[in-house]
C-alpha positions as CSV (number, residue, x, y, z in Angstrom):
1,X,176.7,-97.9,-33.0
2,X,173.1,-96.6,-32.7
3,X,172.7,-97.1,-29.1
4,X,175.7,-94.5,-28.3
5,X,174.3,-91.9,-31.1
6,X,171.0,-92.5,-29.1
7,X,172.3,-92.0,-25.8
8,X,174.1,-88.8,-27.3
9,X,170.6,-87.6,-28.6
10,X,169.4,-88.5,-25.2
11,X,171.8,-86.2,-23.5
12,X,171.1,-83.3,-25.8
13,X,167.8,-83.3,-25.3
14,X,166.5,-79.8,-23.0
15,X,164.8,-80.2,-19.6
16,X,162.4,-79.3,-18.9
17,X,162.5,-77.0,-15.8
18,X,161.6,-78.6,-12.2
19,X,158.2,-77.8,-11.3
20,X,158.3,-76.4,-8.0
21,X,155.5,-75.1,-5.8
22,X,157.5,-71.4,-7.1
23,X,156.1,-72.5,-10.3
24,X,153.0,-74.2,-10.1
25,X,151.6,-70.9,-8.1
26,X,153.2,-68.6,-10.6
27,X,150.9,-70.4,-13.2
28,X,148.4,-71.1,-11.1
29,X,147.7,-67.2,-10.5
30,X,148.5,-66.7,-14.2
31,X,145.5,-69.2,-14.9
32,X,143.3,-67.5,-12.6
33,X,144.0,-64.0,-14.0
34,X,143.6,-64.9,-17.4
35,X,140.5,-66.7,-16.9
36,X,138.8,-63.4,-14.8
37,X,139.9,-61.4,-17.5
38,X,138.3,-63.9,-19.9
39,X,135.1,-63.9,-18.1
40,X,135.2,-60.3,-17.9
41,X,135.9,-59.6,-21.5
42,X,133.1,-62.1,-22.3
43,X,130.4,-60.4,-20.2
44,X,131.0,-56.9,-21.1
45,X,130.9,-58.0,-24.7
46,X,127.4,-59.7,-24.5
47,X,126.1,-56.3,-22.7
48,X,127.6,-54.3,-25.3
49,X,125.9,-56.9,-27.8
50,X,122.7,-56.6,-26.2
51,X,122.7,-52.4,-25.8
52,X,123.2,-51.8,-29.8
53,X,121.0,-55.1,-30.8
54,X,117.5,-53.6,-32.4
55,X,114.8,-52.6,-30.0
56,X,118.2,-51.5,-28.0
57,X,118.6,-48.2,-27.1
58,X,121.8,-46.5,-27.4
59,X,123.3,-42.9,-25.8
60,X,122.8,-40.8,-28.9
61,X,124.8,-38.2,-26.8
62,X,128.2,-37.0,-28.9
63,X,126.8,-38.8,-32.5
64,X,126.7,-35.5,-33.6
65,X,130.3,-35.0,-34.7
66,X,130.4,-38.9,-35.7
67,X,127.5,-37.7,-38.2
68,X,129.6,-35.0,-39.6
69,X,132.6,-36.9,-40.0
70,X,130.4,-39.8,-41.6
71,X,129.6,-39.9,-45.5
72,X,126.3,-39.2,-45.4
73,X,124.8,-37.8,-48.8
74,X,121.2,-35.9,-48.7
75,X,120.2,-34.4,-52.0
76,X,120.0,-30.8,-51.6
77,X,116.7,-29.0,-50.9
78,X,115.6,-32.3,-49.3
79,X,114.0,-31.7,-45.9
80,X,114.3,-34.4,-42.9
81,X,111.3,-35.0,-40.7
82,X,112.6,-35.2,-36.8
83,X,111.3,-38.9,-37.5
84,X,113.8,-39.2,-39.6
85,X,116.6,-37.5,-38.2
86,X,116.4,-39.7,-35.1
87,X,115.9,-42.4,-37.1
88,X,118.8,-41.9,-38.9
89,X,121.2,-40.7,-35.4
90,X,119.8,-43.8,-33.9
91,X,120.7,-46.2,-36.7
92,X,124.5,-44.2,-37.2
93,X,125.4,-44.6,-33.9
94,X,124.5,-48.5,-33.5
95,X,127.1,-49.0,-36.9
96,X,129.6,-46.9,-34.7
97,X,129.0,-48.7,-31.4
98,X,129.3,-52.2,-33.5
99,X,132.3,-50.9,-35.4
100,X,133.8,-50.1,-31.9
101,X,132.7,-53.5,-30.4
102,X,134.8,-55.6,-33.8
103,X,138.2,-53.6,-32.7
104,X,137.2,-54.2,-29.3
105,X,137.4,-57.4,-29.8
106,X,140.7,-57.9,-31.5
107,X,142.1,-55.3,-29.2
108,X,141.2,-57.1,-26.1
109,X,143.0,-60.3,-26.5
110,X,145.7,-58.5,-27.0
111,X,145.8,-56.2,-24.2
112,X,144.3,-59.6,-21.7
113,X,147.6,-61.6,-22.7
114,X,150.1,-58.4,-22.4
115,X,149.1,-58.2,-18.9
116,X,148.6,-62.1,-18.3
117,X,152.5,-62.0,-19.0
118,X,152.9,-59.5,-16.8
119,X,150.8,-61.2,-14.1
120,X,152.7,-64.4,-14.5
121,X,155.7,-62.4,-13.7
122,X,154.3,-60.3,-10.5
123,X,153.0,-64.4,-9.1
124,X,156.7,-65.2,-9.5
125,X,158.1,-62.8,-7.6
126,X,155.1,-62.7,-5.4
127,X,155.0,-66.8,-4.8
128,X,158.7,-66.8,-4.1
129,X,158.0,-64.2,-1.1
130,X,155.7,-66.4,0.5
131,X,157.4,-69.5,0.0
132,X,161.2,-67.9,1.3
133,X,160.3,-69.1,4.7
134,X,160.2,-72.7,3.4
135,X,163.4,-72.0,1.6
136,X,164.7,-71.2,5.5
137,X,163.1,-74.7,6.7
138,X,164.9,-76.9,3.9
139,X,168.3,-75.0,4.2
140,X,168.2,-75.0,8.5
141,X,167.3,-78.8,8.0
142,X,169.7,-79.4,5.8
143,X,172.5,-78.1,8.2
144,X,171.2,-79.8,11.1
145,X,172.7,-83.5,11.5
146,X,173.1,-85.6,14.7
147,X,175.9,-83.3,15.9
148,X,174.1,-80.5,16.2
149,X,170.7,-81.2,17.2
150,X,170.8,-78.3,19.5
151,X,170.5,-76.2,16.5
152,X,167.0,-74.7,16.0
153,X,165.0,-73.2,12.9
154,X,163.1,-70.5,15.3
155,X,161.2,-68.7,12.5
156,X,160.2,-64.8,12.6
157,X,157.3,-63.5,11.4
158,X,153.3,-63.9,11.6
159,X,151.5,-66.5,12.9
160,X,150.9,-68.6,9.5
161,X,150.7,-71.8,8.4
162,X,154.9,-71.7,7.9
163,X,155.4,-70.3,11.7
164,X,153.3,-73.3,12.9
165,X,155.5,-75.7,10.6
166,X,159.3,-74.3,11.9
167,X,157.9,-74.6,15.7
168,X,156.4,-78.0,15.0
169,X,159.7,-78.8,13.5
170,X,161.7,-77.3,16.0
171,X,159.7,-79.3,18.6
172,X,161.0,-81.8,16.4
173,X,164.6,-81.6,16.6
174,X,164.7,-81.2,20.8
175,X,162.8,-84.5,21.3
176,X,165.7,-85.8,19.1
177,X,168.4,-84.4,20.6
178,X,166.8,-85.3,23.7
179,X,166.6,-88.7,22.7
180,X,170.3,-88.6,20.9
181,X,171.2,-87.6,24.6
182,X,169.6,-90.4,26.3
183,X,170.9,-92.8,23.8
184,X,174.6,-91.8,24.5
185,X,174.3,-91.7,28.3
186,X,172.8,-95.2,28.2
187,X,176.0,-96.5,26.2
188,X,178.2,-94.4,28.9
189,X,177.0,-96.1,31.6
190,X,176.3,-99.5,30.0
191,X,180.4,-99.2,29.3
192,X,180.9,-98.5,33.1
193,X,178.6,-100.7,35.3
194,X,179.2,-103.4,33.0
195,X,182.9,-103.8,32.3
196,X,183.7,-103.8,36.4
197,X,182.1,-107.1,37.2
198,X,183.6,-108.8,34.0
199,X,187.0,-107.8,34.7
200,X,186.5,-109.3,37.9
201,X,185.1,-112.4,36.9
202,X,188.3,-112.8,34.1
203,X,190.7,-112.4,37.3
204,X,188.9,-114.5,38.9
205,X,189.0,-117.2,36.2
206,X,192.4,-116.7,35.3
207,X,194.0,-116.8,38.8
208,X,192.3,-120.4,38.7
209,X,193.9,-121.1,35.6
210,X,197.3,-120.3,35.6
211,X,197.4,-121.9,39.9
212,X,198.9,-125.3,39.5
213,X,197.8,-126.2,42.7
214,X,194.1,-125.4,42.3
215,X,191.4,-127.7,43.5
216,X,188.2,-128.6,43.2
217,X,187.1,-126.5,46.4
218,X,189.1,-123.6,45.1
219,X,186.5,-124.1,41.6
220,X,184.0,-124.0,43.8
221,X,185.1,-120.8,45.6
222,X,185.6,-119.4,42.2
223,X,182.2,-120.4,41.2
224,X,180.8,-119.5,43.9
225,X,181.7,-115.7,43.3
226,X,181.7,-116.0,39.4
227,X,177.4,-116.4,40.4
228,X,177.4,-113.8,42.5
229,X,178.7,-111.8,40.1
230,X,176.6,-112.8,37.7
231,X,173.6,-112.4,40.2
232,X,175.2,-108.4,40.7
233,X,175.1,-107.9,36.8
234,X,171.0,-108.9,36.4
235,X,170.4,-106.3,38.7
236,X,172.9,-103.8,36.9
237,X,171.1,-104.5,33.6
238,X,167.9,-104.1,35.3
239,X,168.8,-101.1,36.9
240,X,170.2,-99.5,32.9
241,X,166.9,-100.7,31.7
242,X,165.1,-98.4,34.2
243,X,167.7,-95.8,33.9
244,X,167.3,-95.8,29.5
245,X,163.5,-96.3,30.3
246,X,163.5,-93.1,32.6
247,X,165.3,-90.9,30.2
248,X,163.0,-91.9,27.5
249,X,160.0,-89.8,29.5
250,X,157.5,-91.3,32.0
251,X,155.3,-93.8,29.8
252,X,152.7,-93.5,32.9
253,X,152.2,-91.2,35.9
254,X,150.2,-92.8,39.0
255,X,150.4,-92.0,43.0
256,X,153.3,-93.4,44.5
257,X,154.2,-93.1,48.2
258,X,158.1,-93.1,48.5
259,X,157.9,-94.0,52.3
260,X,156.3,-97.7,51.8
261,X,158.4,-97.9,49.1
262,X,161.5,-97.5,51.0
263,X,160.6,-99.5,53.7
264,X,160.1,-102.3,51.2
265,X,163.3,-102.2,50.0
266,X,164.8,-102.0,53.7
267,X,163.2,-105.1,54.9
268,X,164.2,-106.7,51.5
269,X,167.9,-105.4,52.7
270,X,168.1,-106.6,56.3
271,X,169.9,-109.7,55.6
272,X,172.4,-107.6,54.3
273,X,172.7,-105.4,56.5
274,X,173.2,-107.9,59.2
275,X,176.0,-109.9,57.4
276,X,177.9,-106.5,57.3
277,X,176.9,-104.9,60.7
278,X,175.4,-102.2,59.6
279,X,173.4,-100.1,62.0
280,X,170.1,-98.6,59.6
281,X,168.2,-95.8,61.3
282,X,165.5,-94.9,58.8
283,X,162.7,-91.9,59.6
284,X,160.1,-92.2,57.4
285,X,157.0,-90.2,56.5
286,X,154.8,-90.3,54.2
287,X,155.4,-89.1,50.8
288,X,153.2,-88.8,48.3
289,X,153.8,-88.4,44.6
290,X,152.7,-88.7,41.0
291,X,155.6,-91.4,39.2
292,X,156.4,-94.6,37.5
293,X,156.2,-97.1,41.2
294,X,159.3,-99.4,39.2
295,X,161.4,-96.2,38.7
296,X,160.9,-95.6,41.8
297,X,161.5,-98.6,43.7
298,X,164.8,-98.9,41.2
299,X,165.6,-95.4,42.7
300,X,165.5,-96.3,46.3
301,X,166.8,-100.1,45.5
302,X,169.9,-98.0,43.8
303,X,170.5,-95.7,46.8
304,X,170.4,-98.6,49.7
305,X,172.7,-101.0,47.8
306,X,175.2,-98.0,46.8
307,X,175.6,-97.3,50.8
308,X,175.7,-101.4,51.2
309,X,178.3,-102.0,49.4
310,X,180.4,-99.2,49.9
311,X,180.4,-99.1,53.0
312,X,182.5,-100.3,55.9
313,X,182.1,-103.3,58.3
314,X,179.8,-101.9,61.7
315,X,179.0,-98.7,59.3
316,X,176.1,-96.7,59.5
317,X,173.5,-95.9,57.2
């Protein structure tokens, strides 16, 4: 039975309140105010300490109505010597001065933490205006999932420190989305150039199958094209690695001429051309670029056995 009365203490007990960057700079300028004021109180005190200490001199200017106020007894017919009169001024005024200095002294503490509170108060409201933009970056962040990418934080305001974080952030987000983007058109055409040649291969197969009459030339046959096909589908997958390598950004830029490379892939072609009867009339030039030379080549490669394959028997390209 303690361990629940524990638990219950447990869960009584106050929190303390989250310390947040608010809230370390409100006491951070409160700490820094009070110990100015501290410092200042100390100095003026030592100067005020040194002006009334004895060898000191000290503005007997206005003493005069301090001295009548003071009790001050001098025995009647008694005459003062100037000596003595400054004498007597001088050593007034200092017991005034240090009088004034003890209530200065109680006074001050007093009046330094009044306005620390109020300091600590004016950093509150003055840290949460400088920190509202970072209020704007958690909250716009917050919002902004894999469905919304295109979303942007797109701060107003000076130049700062906070500006140059929501850009940087915002920079953020479109090589995400752009990379989100890339990542789904991968899988869209993954889906598509790869479930064509599989069907066909399962109608192949399965035409073999359920054929009663199916021989070992017919396997063959079936083989045969079941390679091919596979054969087709290396160069698809090659071709979606390019294509998800191309849409993740250049990795490096070099000079590339697009003619040789074409004329490459022609020569590479001409057995195919010849099997279909195609009649290729190429006009090439040079053309010089800055690119990735295997995007390229996968570019060209793409585009020639596109117009192989669908085109007709004696076609053109």
């Amino acid at each position: 039975m303690a361990i629940p009365a524990a638990r219950g203490a447990a869960r009584g007990r106050p929190h303390l309140p989250r310390r947040t960057a608010r809230l370390r700079l409100t006491f951070l300028y409160g700490g820094l105010f009070l110990a100015c004021g501290a410092i200042l109180l100390a100095v003026s005190y030592v100067l005020a300490e040194q002006a009334i200490a004895p060898g000191g001199h000290v503005n007997t200017a206005g003493f005069g109505q301090a001295t009548a106020r003071a009790s001050l007894t001098i025995p009647k017919g008694r005459t003062l010597t100037p000596d003595q009169v400054s004498y007597l001024i001088n050593t007034l005024g200092k017991e005034i001065a240090r009088s004034d200095l003890r209530q200065v002294l109680i006074d001050a503490p007093i009046a330094l933490a009044i306005v620390t509170v109020i300091a600590l108060a004016l950093g509150w409201l003055a840290a949460g205006r400088v920190l509202r933009p970072l209020a704007t970056i958690t909250a716009a962040a917050r919002r902004i999932s894999a469905s919304n990418l295109n979303q942007r934080l797109a701060l107003r305001g000076p130049d700062d420190e906070l500006k140059a974080l929501g850009d940087t952030l915002d920079e953020l987000f479109a090589r995400l989305e752009a990379a989100f983007d890339a990542q789904r058109h991968f899988a869209a055409n993954a889906s598509h150039e790869l479930r064509t040649p599989l069907t066909r291969e399962r109608a192949l197969l399965q035409v073999a199958l359920d054929d009663p009459g199916t021989t070992a030339e017919t396997w063959r046959g079936v083989a045969a094209e079941v390679l091919a096909s596979n054969t087709e589908q290396e160069s698809r997958i090659e071709a979606l690695l390019a294509l998800a390598s191309g849409e993740g950004g250049l990795g490096q830029r070099e000079p590339v001429d697009l003619a040789a490379i074409t004329g490459e892939i022609l020569r590479a072609r001409r057995a195919d051309f010849g099997r279909q009867g195609l009649r290729v009339e190429a006009g090439l030039r040079p053309a010089a670029l800055d690119g990735d030379p295997l995007l390229a080549e996968r570019l060209v490669a793409n585009l020639v056995d596109n117009a192989v394959r669908h085109n007709i028997a004696g076609g053109q390209v």
